[in-house]
N, C-alpha and C positions, 0 to 999 in steps of 0.2 A: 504494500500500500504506500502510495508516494506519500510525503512527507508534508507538513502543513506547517508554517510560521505563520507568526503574525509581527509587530516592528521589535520583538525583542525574545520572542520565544517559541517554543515550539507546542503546538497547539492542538486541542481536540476535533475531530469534524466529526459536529453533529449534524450536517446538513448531507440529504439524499438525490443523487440526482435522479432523475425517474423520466424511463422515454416516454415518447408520445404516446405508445396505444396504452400504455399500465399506468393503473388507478394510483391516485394519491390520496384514499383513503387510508388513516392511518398514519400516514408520514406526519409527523410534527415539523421540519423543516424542509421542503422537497424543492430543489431546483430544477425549473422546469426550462424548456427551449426559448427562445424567442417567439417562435410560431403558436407554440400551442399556448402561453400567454395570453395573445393576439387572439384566440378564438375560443376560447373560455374564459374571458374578464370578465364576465356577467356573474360569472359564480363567484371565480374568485376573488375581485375586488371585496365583498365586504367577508371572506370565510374567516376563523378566529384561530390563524396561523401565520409562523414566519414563512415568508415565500424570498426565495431568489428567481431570478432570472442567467442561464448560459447565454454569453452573446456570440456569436460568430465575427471574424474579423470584417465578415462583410455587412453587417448589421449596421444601420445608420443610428448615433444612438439617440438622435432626434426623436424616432421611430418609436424610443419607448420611454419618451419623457414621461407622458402622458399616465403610466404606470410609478413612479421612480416613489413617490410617498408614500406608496405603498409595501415595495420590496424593502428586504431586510439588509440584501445581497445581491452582487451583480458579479459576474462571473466572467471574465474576458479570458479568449484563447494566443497564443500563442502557437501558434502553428510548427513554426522553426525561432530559432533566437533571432533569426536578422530580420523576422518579420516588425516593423515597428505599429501597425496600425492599432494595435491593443492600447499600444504608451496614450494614443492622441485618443483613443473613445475617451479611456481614465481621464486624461486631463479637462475632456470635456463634461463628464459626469462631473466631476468637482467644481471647475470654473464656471462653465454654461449657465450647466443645472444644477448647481448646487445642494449636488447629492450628497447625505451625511453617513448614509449607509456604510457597510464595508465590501469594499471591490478587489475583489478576487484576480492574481493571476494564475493561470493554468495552463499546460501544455509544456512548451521545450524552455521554462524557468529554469535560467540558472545564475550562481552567485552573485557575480560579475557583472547584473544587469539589476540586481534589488534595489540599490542607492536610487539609482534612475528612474525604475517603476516606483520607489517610494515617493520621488520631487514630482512625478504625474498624478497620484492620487492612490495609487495602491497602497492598501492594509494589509493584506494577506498574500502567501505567495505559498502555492504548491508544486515543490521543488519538483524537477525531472530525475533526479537521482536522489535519493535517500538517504546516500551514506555525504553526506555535503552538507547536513544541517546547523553542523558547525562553523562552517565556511563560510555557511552563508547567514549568519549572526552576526559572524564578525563584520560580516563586508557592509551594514550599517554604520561600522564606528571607522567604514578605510576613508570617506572623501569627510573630512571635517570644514570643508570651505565649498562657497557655491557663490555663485556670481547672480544667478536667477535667484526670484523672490521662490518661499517654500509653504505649501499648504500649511496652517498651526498644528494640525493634529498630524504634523508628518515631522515635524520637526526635528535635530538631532539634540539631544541633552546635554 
């Protein structure tokens, strides 16, 4: 099971992700797609549960402003490390839309790139290797200076 931090430690998932045709009855925290989101808001908006949303990197995240006070979680992929288009949704979920939630990275996460997704808006990162959790703690305390302004809740100490 890959590995889960958050800006300083390493963390529980209690969130499930569940495909499109299997029910989310039951689940306390179930991350669903973008799609199926989109076509079952009617229920879900007012149900008495944490809900995330998976984005795809091709997902506009204009798309699901309209959701965003709702969700608890937002889940951005990573495809490969050089894909960047994840870094810019994050920046926009926190600037734009002034998401407060926690945004997830997932996929080819690795150490070397957390400072970076941390100055765009990510909380949480699910590494692509496991035995790296260390590595990639530290890599919070490796850039102590930044020239760009930084979210407050992203801050370094």
């Amino acid at each position: 099971m890959p590995a889960l931090i958050s800006l300083t430690e390493l963390i529980e998932d209690d969130w499930v992700r569940v495909a499109d045709n299997q029910s989310i009855e039951g689940i306390d925290r179930p991350i669903l797609s973008s799609e199926r989101l989109r076509q079952q808001w009617q229920q879900l908006e007012s149900a008495d549960f944490d809900l995330g949303i998976a984005c795809d990197v091709t997902d506009l995240v204009e798309e699901i402003q309209r959701y965003l006070p709702r969700l608890s979680l937002v889940v951005l992929n990573f495809p490969v490390f050089s894909d960047g288009r994840a870094f810019s949704q994050a920046y926009l979920l926190r600037k734009r839309f002034a998401y407060q939630g926690d945004i997830r990275a997932v996929g080819d996460v690795i150490p070397d790139q957390l400072s970076f997704m941390r100055r765009c808006g990510f909380n949480q990162f699910q590494l692509a290797d496991s035995e790296l959790v260390g590595q990639a703690l530290a890599s919070f305390c490796g850039i102590s200076h930044s020239y760009q302004p930084n979210f407050k809740f992203c801050a370094v100490a």
